[in-house]
C-alpha positions in Angstrom: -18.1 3.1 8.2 -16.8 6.4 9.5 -14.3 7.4 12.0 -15.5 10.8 13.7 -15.1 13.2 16.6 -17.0 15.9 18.2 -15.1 18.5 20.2 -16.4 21.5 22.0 -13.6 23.7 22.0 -15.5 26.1 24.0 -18.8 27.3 24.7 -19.3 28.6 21.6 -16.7 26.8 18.9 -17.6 23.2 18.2 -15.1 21.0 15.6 -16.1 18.2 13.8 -14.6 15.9 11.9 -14.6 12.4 9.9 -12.7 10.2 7.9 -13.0 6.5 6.2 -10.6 4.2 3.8 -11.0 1.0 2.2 -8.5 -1.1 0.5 -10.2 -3.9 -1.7 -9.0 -5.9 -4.8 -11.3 -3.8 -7.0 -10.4 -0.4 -6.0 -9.3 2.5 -2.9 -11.6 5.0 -1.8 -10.8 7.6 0.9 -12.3 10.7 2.4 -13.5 12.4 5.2 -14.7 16.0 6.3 -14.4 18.8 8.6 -16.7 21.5 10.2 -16.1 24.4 12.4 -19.2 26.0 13.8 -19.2 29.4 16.0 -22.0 30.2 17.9 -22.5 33.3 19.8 -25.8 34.4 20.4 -27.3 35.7 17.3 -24.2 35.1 15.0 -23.2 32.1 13.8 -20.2 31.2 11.6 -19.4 28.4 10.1 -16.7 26.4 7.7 -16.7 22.8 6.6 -15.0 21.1 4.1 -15.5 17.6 2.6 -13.4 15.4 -0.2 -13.8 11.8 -1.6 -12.0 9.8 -3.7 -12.2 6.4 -5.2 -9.4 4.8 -7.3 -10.1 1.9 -9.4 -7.2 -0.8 -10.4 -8.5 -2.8 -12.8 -8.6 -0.9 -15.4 -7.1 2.4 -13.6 -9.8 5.3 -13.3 -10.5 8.0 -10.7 -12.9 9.5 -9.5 -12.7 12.9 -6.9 -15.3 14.9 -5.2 -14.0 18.4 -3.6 -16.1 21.1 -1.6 -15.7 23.8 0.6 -17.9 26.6 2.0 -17.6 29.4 4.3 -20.5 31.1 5.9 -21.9 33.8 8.5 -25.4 34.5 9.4 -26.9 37.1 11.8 -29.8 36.9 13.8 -31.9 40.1 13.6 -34.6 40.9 16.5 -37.4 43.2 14.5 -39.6 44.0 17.8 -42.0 41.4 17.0 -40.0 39.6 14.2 -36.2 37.9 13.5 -35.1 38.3 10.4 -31.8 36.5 9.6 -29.5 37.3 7.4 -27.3 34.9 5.9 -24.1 35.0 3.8 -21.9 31.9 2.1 -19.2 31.1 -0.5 -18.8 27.8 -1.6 -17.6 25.9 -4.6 -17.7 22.2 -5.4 -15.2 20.1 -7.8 -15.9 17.0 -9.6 -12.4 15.3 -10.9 -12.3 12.0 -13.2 -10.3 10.5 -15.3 -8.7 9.2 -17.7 -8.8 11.0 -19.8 -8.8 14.0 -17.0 -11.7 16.3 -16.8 -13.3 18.1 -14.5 -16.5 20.4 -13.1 -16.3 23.2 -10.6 -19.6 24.9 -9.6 -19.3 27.6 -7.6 -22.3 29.0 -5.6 -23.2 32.1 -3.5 -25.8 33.2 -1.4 -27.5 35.4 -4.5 -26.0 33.5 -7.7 -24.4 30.5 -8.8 -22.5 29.0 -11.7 -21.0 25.4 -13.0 -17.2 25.6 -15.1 -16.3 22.3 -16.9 -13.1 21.5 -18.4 -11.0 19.0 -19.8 -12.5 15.7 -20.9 -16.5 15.5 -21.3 -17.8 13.0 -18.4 -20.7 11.7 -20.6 -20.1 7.9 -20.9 -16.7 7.8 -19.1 -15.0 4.9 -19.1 -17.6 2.9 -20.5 -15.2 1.7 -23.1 -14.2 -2.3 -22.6 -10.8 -2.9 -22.7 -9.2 -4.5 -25.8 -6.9 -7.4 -24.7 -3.2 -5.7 -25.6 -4.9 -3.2 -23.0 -6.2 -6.3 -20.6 -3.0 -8.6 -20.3 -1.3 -5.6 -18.9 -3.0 -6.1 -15.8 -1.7 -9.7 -15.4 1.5 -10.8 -14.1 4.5 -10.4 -16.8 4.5 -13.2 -19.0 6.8 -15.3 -17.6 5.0 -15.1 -14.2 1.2 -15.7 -15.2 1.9 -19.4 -14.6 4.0 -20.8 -11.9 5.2 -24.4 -11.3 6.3 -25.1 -7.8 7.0 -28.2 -5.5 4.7 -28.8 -3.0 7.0 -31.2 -0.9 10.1 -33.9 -1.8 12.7 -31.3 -2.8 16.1 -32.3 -1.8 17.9 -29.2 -3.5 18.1 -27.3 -6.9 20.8 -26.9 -9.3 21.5 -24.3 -12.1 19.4 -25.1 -15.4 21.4 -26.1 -18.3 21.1 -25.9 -22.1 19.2 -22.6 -22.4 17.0 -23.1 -19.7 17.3 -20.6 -17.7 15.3 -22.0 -14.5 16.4 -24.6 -12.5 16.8 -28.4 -11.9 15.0 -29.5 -8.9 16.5 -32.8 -7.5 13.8 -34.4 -5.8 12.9 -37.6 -3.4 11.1 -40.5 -5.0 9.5 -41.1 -2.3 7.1 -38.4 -1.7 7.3 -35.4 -4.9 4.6 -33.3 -5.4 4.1 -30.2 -7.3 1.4 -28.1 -8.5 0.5 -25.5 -11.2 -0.9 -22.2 -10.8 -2.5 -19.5 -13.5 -3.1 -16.1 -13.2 -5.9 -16.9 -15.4 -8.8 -19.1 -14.3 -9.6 -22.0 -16.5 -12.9 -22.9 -17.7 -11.1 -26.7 -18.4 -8.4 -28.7 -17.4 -6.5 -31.1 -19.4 -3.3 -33.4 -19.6 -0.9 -34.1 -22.9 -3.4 -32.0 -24.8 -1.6 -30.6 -28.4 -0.8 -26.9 -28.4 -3.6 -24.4 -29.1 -6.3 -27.1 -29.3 -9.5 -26.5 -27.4 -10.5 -29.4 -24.8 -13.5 -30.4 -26.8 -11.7 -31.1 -30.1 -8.7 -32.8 -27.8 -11.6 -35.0 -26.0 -13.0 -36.2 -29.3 -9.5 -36.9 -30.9 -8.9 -39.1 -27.5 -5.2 -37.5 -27.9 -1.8 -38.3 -26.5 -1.2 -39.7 -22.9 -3.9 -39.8 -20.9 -5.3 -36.3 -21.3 -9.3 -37.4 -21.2 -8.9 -39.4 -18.1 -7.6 -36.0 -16.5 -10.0 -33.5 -17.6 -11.8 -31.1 -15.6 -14.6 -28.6 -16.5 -16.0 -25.3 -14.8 -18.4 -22.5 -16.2 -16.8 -20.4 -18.8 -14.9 -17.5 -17.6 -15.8 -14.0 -17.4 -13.7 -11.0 -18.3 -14.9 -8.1 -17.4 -12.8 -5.4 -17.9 -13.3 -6.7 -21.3 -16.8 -6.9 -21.6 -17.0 -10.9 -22.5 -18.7 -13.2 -21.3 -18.4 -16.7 -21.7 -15.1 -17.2 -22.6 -13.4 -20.8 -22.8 -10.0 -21.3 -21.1 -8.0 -24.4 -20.9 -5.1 -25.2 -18.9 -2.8 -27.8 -20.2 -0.2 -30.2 -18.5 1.9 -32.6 -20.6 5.1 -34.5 -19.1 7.9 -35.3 -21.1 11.0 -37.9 -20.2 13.7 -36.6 -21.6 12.3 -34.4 -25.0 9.3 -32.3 -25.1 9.3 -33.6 -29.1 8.2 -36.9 -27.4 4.7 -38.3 -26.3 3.7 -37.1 -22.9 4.3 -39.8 -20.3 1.3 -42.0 -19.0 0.4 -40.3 -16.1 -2.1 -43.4 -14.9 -0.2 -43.9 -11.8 0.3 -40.5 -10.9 -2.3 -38.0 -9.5 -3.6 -35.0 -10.6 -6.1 -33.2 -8.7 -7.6 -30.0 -10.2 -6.4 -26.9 -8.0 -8.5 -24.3 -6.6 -8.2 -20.5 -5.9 -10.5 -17.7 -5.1 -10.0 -14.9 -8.1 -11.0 -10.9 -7.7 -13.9 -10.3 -9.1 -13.1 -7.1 -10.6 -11.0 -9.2 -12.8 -13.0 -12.3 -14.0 -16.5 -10.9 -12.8 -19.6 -10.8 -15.3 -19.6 -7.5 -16.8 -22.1 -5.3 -15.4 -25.0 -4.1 -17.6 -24.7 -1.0 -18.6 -21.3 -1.9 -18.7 -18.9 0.3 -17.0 -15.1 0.0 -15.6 -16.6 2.0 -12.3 -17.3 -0.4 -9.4 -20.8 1.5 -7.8 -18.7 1.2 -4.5 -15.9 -0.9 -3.2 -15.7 -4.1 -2.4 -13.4 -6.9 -1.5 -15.6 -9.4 -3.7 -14.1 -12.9 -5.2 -15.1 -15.3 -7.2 -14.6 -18.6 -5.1 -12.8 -21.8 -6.1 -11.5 -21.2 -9.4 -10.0 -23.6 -10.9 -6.4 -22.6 -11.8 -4.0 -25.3 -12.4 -3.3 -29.5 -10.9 -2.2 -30.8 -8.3 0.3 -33.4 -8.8 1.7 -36.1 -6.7 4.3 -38.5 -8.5 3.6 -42.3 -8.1 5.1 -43.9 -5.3 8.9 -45.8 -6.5 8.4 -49.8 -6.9 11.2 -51.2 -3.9 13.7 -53.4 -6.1 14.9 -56.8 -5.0 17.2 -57.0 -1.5 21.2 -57.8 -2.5 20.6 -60.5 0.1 22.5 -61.6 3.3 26.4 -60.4 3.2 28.3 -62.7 6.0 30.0 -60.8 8.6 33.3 -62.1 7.6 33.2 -60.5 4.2 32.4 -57.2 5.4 35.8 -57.7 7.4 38.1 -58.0 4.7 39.2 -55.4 2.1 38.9 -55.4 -1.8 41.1 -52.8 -2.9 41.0 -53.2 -6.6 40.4 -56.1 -9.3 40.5 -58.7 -9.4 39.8 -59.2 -6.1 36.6 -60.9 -5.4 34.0 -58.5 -4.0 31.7 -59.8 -1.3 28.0 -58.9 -2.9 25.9 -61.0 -5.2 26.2 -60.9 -8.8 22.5 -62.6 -8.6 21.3 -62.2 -5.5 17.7 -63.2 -4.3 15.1 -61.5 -3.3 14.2 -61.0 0.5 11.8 -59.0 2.7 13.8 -59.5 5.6 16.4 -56.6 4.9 13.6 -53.4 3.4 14.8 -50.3 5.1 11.3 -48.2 5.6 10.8 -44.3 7.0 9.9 -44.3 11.0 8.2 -40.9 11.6 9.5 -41.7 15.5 13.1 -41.7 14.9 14.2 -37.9 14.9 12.3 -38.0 18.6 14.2 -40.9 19.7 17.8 -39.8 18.5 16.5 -36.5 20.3 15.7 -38.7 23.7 19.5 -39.7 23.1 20.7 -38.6 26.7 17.7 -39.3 28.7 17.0 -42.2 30.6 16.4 -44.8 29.7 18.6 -44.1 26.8 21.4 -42.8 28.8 21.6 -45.8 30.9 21.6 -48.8 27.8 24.5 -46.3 26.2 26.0 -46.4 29.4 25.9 -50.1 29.8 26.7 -51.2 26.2 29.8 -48.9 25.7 30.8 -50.2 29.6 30.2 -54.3 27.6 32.1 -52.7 24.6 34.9 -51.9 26.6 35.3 -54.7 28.6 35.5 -57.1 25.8 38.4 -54.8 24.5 36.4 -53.7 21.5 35.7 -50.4 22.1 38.5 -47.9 24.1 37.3 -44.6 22.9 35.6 -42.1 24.9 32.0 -42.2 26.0 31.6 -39.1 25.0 28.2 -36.8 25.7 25.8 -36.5 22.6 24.1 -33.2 24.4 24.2 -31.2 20.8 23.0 -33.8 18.6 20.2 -34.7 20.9 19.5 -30.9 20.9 19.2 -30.2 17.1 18.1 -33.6 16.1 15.2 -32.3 14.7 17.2 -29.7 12.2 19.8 -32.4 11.5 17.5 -34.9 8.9 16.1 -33.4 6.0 14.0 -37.1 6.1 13.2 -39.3 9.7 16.0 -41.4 8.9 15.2 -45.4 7.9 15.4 -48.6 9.8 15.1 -52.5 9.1 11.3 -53.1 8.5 
C-alpha cells in the first residue's frame, strides 16, 4: 500500500504526493509520484511525475517505468459557449534489463512518437538459467552446508592435519549437533556411498544404518532453472577415526530430519510461461523443507564405582613407587557413590549467604573451630553467591 499526502499550499496550489517499497526474498520494488496542480479561475496548470521500479534477485533483472508531463489549459467563455484550450508535454520511459534496453515515447498535445533502444524487450528474460549460472546464487561452496553444535560444547581447538576447521571438544553427556543445506533435499539418508541416489542405496541395504535413517519429501523445484522434479539427497555418514572406514552404527543415536522454510523464488515450481519476472513481489516460502538431521549422541554407559576408600588412606601420602596407593586394582561395583547433575545446585550455591544458609555456615565453621580443626577466617562468599550462575559451564554434580 501507498504512503501519500495532500497539501493545499494555498487556495489555488495543491501538492500531492505518494510513495511505496517492499523488501521480499524474491525481489525490491519502489516508487512513488508527485503532482502539482494550480488553479485559478479559468487556468489551470499542472505537473506530476511518477517512477517504478522493481528489482529481481534471483536471477538479477530490472525493470523501470519513468514519466513526466507538464501541462496548462485555459478556460475560454464564448458568450454562450467554453471552449478550452489545452496544452501538454510528456514523455514516458520503459527501462529493463539485462541485457539493457529501453523505450521512450514522447507525446504532445497534437503528435506523438515511441524511440526504442538497446536490447529488444520481446521475450526478456525468459531464458532459464543453466546451473554454472544457478549455483552462483547459493552460498560459496564451502558454506552451502553447515555443521554446528546444537548444545554440549565445552570448547574448540585448532584443526590439525589439513583440516582447516576446528576440533570441538564436547560433553558426553548431552552433545548434539545438526546439519544444514542451502539446498533442500527431496531425501535424507545416513552412511550412503558418494554420489549414489537414495533409491539404489535403499535397495543395496548399504553401510551402517543408512535405511533405518531415511527420510523422503516431494522432489525439489528449481525454478530459476526451469526443472521440475528434481531429486536431492542429503547424506550423513560418521566415521571413528578414518573416513576410509565403515560409518559407525548410529542405532543408539538419533537423527531427526531438520526442517526450514526456503524462498520460493529459489526452489518454487517454474511458472508457465516461464519467466525470471515475479508478476509482483512477494515474501513467499516454501514451508518445512527438509534440509539436513538433527543429531543427538547416545547417552555415555556410567562405568563401575572404584568403591569405598577408608578415611585413613586419603590421610596419608604416596609420593612415588612403590608406595602402595590407596585405590582398588579390582574394585567392585556400587550404586552408592554415582555422582548425577542437580539442575538446583547453581540456585543453592547462589542462596550461599542467605538464611538459612548463612546461619548452618555460621554454626559449622563456629563447631569447626572449636574442635581446633578449622582457624581460618569465616570469610563472606558475597561474589560467588553473586555470579554463581556464570561461574558453571554445567549445574555441578552430587552423590545420587
Amino acid at each position: 500500500p501507498r504512503l501519500g499526502f495532500n497539501w493545499a499550499v494555498s487556495d489555488v496550489v495543491t501538492v500531492k504526493g505518494d510513495s511505496y517499497f517492499a523488501l521480499t526474498p524474491s525481489c525490491v520494488m519502489a516508487g512513488g509520484g508527485l503532482e502539482v496542480l494550480f488553479h485559478d479561475g479559468n487556468l489551470r496548470a499542472w505537473f506530476t511525475a511518477h517512477a517504478d521500479l522493481l528489482v529481481s534477485w534471483h536471477p538479477f533483472f530490472f525493470l523501470a517505468h519513468i514519466d513526466v508531463e507538464i501541462g496548462v489549459s485555459f478556460r475560454l467563455n464564448l458568450l454562450f459557449c467554453y471552449k478550452t484550450i489545452s496544452i501538454s508535454l510528456g514523455a514516458t520511459v520503459d527501462l529493463w534489463g539485462p541485457p539493457t534496453g529501453g523505450r521512450a515515447h514522447v507525446h504532445l498535445s497534437i503528435l506523438s512518437f515511441t524511440v526504442g533502444f538497446g536490447a529488444d524487450d520481446a521475450g526478456r528474460n525468459n531464458q532459464q538459467l543453466g546451473w554454472n549460472d544457478f549455483k552462483s546464487l547459493l552460498p560459496a561452496p564451502a558454506d552451502v552446508c553447515k555443521v554446528s553444535v546444537s548444545s554440549g560444547l565445552y570448547k574448540t581447538q585448532d584443526g590439525t592435519k589439513n583440516d582447516g576447521g576446528k576440533v570441538w571438544v564436547v560433553r558426553a553427556t548431552n552433545f548434539s549437533y545438526f546439519t544444514q543445506s542451502a539446498i533442500p533435499a527431496s531425501h535424507l539418508s545416513y552412511g550412503a556411498p558418494p554420489h549414489s541416489s537414495a533409491e539404489a542405496f535403499a535397495a543395496s541395504d548399504g553401510p551402517g544404518t543408512g535405511v533405518t535413517h531415511a527420510a523422503d519429501a516431494e522432489a525439489v523445484d528449481i525454478r530459476p532453472m526451469n526443472l521440475s522434479g528434481v531429486t536431492s539427497t542429503h547424506n550423513l555418514s560418521l566415521f571413528k577415526n578414518s573416513p576410509s572406514s565403515k560409518p559407525v552404527d548410529v542405532s543408539a543415536w538419533s537423527l531427526k530430519p531438520r526442517r526450514q522454510n526456503v524462498p520460493e523464488s529459489l526452489w518454487g515450481a517454474p511458472p508457465r510461461p516461464f519467466t525470471q519476472i515475479p508478476d509482483k513481489p512477494s515474501a513467499k516460502v516454501i514451508p518445512q523443507q527438509l534440509v539436513g538431521y538433527e543429531v543427538q549422541a547416545p547417552q555415555p554407559a556410567v562405568g563401575s564405582s572404584r568403591g569405598v576408600v577408608p578415611l585413613s588412606k586419603l590421610s596419608e601420602e604416596y609420593v612415588v613407587p612403590p608406595g602402595a596407593a590407596p585405590l582398588s586394582t579390582s574394585p567392585a561395583y556400587s550404586n552408592d557413590y554415582v555422582p548425577t547433575f542437580d539442575d538446583e545446585s547453581v540456585g543453592l550455591i547462589g542462596a550461599l549467604m542467605r538464611s538459612p544458609a548463612r546461619g548452618a555456615r555460621d554454626a559449622l565453621y563456629a563447631a569447626l573451630s572449636g574442635a581446633q580443626v578449622y582457624a581460618g577466617a569465616n570469610g563472606a562468599l558475597d561474589h560467588m553467591a553473586a555470579k554463581a550462575a556464570h561461574l558453571f559451564s554445567e549445574p555441578p554434580m552430587q552423590q545420587s
